[in-house]
C-alpha positions, 0 to 999 in steps of 0.5 A: 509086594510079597514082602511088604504084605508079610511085614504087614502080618509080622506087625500086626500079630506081634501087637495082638499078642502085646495087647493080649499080654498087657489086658492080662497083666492089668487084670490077672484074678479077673475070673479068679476066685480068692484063695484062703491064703489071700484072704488071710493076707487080706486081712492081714493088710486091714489088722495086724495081729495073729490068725486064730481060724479061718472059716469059708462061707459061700460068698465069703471067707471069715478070718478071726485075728487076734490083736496084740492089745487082746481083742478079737476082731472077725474080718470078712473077705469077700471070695470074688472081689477081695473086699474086706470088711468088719463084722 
């Protein structure tokens, strides 16, 4: 009885430490704030091109890239969400 009782217990925390890793896994920034770093790469991914300035708001980030047709293009990144969007 003692045995199948602490077989019991090994299984049931080892599957509360998998679900606790994979919740993890599937959501890592959920509280997370985006870095300028990952702002930069954010805008990055939407236009390439060079960074000339990267500005922090309260809400959002502003990255200013410039295209390799000559055009400025200001990019806002939003810090809790990562959402980019044209200005």
């Amino acid at each position: 009885m003692r045995i199948l009782l602490s077989l019991t217990f090994i299984a049931c925390t080892s599957f509360a430490s998998f679900s606790q890793v994979n919740t993890t896994a599937t959501n890592p920034t959920a509280k997370a704030e985006v870095s300028k770093k990952k702002a930069v790469i954010l805008a990055k991914k939407t236009i390439n091109g060079k960074t000339l300035k990267i500005s922090e708001q309260t809400d959002f980030y502003t990255v200013r890239i410039l295209k390799s047709d000559g055009h400025v293009v200001d990019l806002h990144i939003n810090k809790k969400t990562g959402e980019v969007k044209k200005d």
